[in-house]
Every structure is written in C-alpha cells, then in structure tokens.
PyMOL commands that place a pseudoatom at each C-alpha (Angstrom):
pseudoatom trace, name=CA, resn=UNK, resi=1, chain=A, elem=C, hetatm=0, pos=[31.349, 15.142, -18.162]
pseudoatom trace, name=CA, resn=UNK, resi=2, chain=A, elem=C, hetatm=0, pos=[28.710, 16.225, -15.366]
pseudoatom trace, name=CA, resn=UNK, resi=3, chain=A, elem=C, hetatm=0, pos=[29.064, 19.120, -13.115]
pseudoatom trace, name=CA, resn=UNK, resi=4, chain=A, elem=C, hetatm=0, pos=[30.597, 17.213, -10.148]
pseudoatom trace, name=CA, resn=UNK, resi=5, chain=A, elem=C, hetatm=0, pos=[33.253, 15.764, -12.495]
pseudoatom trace, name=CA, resn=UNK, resi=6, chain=A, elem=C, hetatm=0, pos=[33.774, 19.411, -13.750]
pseudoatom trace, name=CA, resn=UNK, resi=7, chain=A, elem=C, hetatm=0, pos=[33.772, 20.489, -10.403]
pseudoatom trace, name=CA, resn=UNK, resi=8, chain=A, elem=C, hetatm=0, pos=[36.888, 17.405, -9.354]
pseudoatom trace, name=CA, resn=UNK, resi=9, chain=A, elem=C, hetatm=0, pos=[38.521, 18.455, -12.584]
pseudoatom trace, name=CA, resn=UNK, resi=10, chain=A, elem=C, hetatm=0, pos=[38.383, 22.584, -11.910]
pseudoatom trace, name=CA, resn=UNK, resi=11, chain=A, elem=C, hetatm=0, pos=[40.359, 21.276, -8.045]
pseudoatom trace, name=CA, resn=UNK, resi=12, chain=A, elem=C, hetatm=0, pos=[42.416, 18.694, -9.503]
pseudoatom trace, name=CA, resn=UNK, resi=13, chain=A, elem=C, hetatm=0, pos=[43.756, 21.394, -11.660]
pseudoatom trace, name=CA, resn=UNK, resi=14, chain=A, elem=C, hetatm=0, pos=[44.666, 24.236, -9.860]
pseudoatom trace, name=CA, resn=UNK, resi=15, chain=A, elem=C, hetatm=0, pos=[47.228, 26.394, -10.835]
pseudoatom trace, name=CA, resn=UNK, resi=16, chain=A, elem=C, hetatm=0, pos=[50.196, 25.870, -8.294]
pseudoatom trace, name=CA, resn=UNK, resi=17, chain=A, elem=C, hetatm=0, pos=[49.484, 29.723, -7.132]
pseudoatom trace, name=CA, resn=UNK, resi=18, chain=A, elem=C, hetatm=0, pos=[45.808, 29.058, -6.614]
pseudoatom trace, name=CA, resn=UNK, resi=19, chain=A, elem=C, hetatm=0, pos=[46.706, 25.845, -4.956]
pseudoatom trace, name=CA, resn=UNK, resi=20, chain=A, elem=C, hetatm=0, pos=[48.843, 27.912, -2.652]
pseudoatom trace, name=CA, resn=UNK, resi=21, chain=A, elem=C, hetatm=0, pos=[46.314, 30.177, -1.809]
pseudoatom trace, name=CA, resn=UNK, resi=22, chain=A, elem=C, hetatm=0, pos=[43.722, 27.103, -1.035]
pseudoatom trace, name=CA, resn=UNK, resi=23, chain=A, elem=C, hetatm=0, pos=[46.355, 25.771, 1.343]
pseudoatom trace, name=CA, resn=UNK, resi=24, chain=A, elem=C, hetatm=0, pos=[46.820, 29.223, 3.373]
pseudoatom trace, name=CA, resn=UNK, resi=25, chain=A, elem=C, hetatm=0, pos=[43.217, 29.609, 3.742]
pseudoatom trace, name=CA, resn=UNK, resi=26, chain=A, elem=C, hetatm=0, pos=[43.253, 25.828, 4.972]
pseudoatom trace, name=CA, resn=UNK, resi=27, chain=A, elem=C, hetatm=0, pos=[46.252, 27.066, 7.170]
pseudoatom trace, name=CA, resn=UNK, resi=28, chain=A, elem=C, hetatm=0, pos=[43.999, 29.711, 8.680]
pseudoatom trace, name=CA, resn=UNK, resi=29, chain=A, elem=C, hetatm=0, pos=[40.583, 27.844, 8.997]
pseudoatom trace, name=CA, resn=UNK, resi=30, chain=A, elem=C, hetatm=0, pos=[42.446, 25.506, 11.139]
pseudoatom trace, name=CA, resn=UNK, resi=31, chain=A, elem=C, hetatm=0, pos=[44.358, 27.750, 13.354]
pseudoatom trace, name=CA, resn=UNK, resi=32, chain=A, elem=C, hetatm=0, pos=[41.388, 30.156, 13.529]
pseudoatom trace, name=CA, resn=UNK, resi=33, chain=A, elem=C, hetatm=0, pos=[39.812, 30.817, 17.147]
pseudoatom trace, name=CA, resn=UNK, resi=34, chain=A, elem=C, hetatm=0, pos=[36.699, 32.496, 17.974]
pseudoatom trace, name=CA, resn=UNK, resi=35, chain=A, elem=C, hetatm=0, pos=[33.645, 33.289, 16.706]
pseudoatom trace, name=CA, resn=UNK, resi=36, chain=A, elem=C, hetatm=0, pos=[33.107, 31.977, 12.833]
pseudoatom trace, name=CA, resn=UNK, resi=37, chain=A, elem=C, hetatm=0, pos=[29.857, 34.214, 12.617]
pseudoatom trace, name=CA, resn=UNK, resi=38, chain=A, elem=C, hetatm=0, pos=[27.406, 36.098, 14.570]
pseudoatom trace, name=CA, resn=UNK, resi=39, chain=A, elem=C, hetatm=0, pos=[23.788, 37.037, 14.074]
pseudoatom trace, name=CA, resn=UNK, resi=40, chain=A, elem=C, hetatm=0, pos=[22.476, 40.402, 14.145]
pseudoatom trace, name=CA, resn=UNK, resi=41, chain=A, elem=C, hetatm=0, pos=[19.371, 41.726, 13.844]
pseudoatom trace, name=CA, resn=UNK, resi=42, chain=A, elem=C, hetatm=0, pos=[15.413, 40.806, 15.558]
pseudoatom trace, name=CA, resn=UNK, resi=43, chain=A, elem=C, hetatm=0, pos=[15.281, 44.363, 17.158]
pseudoatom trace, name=CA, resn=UNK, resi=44, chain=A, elem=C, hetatm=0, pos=[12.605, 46.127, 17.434]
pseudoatom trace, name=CA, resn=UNK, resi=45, chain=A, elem=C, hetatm=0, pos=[12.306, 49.843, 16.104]
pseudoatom trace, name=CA, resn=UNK, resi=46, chain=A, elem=C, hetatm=0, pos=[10.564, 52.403, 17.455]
pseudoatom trace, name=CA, resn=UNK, resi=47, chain=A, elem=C, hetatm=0, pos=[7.034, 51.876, 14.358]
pseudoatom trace, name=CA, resn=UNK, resi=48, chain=A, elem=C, hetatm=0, pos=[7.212, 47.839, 16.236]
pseudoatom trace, name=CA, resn=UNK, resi=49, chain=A, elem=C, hetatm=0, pos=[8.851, 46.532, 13.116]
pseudoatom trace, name=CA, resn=UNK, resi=50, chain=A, elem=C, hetatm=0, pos=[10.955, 43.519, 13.589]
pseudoatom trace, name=CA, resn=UNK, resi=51, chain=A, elem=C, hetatm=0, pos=[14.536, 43.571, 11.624]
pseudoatom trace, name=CA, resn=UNK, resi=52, chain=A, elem=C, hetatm=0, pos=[14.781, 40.287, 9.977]
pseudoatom trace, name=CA, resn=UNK, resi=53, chain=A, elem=C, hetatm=0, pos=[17.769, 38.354, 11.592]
pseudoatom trace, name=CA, resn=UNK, resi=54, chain=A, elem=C, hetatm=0, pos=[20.968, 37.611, 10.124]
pseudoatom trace, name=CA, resn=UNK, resi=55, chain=A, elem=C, hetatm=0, pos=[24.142, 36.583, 9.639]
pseudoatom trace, name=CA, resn=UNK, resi=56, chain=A, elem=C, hetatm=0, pos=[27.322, 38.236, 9.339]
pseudoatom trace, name=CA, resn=UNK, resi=57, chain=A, elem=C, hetatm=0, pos=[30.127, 36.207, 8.577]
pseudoatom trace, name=CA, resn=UNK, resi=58, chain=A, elem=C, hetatm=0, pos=[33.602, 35.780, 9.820]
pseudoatom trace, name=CA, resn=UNK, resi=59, chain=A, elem=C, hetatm=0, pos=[35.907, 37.237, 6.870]
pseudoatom trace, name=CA, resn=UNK, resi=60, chain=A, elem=C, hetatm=0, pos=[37.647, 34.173, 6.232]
pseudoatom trace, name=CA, resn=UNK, resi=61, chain=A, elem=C, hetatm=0, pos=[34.195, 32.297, 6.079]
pseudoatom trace, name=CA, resn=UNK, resi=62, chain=A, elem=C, hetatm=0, pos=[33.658, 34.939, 3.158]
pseudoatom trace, name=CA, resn=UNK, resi=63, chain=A, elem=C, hetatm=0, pos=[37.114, 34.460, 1.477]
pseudoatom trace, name=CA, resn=UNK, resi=64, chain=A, elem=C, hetatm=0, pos=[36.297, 30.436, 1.618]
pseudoatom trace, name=CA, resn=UNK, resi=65, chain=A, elem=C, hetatm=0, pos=[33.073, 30.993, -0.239]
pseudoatom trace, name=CA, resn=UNK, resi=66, chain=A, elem=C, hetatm=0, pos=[34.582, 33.451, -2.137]
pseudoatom trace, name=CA, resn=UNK, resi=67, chain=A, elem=C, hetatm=0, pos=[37.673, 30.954, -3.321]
pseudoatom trace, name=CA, resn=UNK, resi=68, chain=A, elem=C, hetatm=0, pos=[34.740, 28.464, -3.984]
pseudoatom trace, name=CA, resn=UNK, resi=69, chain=A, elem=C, hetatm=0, pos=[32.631, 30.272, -6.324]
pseudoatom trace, name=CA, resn=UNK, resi=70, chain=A, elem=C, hetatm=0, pos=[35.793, 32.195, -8.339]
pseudoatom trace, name=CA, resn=UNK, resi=71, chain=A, elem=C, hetatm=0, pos=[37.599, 28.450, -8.862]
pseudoatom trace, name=CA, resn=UNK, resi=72, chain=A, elem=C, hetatm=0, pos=[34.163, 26.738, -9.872]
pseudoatom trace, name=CA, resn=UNK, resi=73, chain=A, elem=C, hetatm=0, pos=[34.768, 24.327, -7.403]
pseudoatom trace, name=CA, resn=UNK, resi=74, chain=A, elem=C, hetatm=0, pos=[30.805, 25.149, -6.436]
pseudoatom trace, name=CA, resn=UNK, resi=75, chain=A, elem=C, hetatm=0, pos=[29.180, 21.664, -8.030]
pseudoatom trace, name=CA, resn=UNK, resi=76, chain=A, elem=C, hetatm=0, pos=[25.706, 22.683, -9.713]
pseudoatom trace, name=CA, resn=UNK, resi=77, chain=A, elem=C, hetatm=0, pos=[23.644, 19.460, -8.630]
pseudoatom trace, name=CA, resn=UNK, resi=78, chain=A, elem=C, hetatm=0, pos=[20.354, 19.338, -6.779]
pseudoatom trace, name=CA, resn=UNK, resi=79, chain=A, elem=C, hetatm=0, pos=[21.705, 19.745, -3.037]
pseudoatom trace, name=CA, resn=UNK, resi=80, chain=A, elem=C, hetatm=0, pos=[18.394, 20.057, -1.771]
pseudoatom trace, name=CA, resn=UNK, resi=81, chain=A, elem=C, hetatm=0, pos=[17.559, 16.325, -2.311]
pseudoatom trace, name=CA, resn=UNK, resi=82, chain=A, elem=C, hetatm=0, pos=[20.474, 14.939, -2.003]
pseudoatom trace, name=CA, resn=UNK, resi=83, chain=A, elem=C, hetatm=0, pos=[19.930, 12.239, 1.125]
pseudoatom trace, name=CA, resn=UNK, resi=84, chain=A, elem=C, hetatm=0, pos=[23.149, 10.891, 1.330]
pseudoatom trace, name=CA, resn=UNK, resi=85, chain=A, elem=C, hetatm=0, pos=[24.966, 14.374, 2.304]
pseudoatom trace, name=CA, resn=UNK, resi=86, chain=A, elem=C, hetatm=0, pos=[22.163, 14.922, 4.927]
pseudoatom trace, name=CA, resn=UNK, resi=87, chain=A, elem=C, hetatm=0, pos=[22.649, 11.360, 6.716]
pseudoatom trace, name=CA, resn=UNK, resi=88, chain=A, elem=C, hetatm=0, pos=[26.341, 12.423, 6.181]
pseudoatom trace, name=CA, resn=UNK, resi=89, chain=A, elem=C, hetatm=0, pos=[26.462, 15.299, 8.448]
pseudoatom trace, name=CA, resn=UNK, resi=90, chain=A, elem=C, hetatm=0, pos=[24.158, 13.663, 10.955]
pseudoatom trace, name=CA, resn=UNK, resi=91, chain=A, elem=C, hetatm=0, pos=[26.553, 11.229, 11.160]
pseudoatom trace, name=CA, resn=UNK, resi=92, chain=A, elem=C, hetatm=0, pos=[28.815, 12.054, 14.492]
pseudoatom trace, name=CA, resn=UNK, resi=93, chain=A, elem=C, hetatm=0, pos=[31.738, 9.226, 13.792]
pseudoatom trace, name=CA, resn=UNK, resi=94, chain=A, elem=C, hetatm=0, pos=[34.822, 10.833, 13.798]
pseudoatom trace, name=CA, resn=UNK, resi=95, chain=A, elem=C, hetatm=0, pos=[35.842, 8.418, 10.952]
pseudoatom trace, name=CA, resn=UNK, resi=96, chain=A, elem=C, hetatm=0, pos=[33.303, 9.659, 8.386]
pseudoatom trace, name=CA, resn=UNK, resi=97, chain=A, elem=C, hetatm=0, pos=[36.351, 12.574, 7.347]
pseudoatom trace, name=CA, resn=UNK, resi=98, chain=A, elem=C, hetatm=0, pos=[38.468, 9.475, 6.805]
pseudoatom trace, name=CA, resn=UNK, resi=99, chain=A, elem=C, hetatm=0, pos=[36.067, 8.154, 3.908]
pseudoatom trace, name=CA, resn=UNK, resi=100, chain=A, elem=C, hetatm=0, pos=[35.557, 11.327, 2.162]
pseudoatom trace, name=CA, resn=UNK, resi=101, chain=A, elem=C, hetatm=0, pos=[36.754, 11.826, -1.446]
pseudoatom trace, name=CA, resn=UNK, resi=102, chain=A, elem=C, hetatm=0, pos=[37.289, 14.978, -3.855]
pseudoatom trace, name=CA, resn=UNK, resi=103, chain=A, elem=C, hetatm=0, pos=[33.914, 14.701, -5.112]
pseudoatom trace, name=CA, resn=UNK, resi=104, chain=A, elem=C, hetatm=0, pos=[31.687, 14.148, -1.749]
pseudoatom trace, name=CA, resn=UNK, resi=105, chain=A, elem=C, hetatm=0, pos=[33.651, 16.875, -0.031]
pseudoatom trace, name=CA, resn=UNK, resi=106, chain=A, elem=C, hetatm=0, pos=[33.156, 19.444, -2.821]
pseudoatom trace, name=CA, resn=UNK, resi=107, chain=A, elem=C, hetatm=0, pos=[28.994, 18.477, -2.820]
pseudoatom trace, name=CA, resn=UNK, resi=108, chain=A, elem=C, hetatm=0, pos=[29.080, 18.676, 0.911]
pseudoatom trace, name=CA, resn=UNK, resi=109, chain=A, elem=C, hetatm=0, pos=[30.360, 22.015, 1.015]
pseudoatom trace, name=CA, resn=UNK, resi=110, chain=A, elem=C, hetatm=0, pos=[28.503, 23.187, -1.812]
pseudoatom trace, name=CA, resn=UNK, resi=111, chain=A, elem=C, hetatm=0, pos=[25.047, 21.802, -0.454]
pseudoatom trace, name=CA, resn=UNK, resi=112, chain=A, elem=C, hetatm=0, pos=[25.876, 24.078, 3.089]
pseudoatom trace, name=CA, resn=UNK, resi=113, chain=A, elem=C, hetatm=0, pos=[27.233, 26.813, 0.745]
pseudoatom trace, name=CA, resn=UNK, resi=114, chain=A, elem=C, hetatm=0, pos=[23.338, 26.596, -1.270]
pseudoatom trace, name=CA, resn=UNK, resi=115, chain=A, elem=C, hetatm=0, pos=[21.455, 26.104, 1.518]
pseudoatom trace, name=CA, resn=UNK, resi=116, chain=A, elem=C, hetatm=0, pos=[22.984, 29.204, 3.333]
pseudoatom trace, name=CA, resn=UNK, resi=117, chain=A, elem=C, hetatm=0, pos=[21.065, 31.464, 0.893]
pseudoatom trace, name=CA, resn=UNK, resi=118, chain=A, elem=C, hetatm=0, pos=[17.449, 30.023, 2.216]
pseudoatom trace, name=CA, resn=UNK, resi=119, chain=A, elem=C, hetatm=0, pos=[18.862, 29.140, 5.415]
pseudoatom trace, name=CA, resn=UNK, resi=120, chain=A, elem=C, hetatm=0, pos=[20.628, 31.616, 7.212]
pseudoatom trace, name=CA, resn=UNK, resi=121, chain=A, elem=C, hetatm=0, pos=[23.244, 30.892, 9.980]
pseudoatom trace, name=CA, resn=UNK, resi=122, chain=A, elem=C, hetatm=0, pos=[24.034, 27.172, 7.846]
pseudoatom trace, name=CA, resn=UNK, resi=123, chain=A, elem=C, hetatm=0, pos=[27.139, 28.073, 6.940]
pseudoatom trace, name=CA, resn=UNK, resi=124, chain=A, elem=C, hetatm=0, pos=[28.513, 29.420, 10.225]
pseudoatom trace, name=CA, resn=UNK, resi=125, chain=A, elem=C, hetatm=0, pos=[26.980, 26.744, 11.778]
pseudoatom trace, name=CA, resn=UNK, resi=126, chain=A, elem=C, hetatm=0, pos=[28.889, 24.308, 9.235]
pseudoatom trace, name=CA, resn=UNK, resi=127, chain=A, elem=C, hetatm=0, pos=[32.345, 26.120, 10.785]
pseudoatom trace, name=CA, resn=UNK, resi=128, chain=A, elem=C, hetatm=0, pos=[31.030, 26.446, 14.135]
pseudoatom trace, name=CA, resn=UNK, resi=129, chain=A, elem=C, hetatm=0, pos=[30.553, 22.455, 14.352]
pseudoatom trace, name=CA, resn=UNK, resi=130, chain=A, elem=C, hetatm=0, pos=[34.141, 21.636, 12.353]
pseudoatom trace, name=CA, resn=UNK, resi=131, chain=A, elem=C, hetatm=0, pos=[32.340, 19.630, 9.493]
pseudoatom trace, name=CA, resn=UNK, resi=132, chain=A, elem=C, hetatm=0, pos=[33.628, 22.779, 7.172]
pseudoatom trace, name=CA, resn=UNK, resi=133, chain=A, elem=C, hetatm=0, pos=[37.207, 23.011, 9.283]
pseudoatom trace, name=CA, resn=UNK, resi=134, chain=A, elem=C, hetatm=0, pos=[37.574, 19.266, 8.687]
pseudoatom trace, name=CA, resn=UNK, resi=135, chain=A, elem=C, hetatm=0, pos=[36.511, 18.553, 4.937]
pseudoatom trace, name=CA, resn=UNK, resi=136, chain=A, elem=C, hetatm=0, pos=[38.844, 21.741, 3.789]
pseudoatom trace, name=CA, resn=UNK, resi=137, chain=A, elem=C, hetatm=0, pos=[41.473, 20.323, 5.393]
pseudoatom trace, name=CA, resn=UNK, resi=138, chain=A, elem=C, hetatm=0, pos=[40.868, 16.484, 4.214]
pseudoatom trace, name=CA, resn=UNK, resi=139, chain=A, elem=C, hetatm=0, pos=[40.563, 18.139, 0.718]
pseudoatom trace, name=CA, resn=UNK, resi=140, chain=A, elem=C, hetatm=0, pos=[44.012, 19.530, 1.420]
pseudoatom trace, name=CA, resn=UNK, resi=141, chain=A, elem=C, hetatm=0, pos=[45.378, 16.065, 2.376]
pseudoatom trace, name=CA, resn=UNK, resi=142, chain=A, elem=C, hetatm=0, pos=[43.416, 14.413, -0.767]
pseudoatom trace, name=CA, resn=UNK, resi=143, chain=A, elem=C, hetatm=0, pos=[44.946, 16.639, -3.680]
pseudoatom trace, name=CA, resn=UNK, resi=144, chain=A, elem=C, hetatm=0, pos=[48.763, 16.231, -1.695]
pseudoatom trace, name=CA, resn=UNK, resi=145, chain=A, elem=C, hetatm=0, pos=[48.157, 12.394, -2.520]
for i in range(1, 145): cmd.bond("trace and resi %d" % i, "trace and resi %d" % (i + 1))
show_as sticks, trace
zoom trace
C-alpha cells in the first residue's frame, strides 16, 4: 500500500467521534467570516533590521492542520513536483470540486499544507481563495457517500 492509499484508508476509517469532529470543523470553515490569516511583521527596528514577515493564522486554520497531521490524513508524496495539483488550482472552473476524489483532495491539501512551511501566507491564501473551504467540504460529501 503507498502513502496516498494509507492516507484514503486513515479517512475512510475514522472513528465515528473523529468523523464528528471533521464534520464540525467542516461546519465552521464554511460558516466562517473574516479574515482566515494576517501577516505581521517587515518593520523596521530602531538598529535598521527588517523583521522577517509572517503569517499568523486564523485558529481554525490551525485546528484544520492540526486534525490533518494527528489523523495521518497528511499524504507523504513529493508535492513539490506534482504538476497535476498545480494545473489543478490554476484551474478557475467551478466544476473542478465536482471531479475531485478522496485521494486528490487529501494531496491537494497536503501539497498547500507542505508548501506553507517554505512558502509563507500559502495556506491562508488556500482559505482566503475557497479552494481549502471547498475540498473540506467535498471531502465531507465524499465519505457521506
């Protein structure tokens, strides 16, 4: 079994409490309003040294990656070169959520989730633009089937 099939295997099964608590987080990413995120940071002090910027995220952004990592749903693949998750979220048809499975969805989160470490500001921007909103809830939809 590879990691991604691990990965569909860890969601498929589970337990009906940690379901439950995937669902209310769904619940709240798609009711939230506001802000996912904000940067801080890029002052300068008083010796002219620059503060690094970064990002501070949104505590349910943090309970999401949180859920994530705790429930190995996190796939361990190379998201760096993976093409086909790159032309996915350049993609801006609506219907692209429609053709998403268990295993895309959990690479296309975990790819944003990744690339936040060297990237900062990816995964509030991943909120911020509803990919994130939208592929937690299709995941949602997919296990109910």
């Amino acid at each position: 079994m590879d990691a991604t099939e691990e990965s569909v295997k860890a969601f498929s099964e589970l337990s009906d409490e940690t379901w439950e608590q995937f669902v209310d987080i769904n619940n709240r990413v798609q009711s939230h309003e506001g802000s996912w995120g904000e940067t801080r940071g890029g002052e300068t002090d008083e010796k002219g040294v620059i503060q690094m910027p970064y990002s501070v995220l949104d505590p349910l952004v943090s309970e999401f990656v949180a859920f994530m990592y705790e429930n190995e749903l996190v796939v361990s693949f190379d998201w760096s070169a993976w093409d086909e998750g790159r032309e996915w979220y350049k993609n801006s048809n609506e219907s692209k959520y429609e053709a998403l499975d268990i295993p895309t969805a959990l690479k296309l989160l975990t790819a944003v989730m990744r690339n936040d470490r060297f990237n900062e500001g990816a995964l509030v921007s991943a909120f911020e633009s509803g990919d994130f909103p939208k592929i937690i809830n299709k995941l949602v939809e997919l296990r109910g089937k």
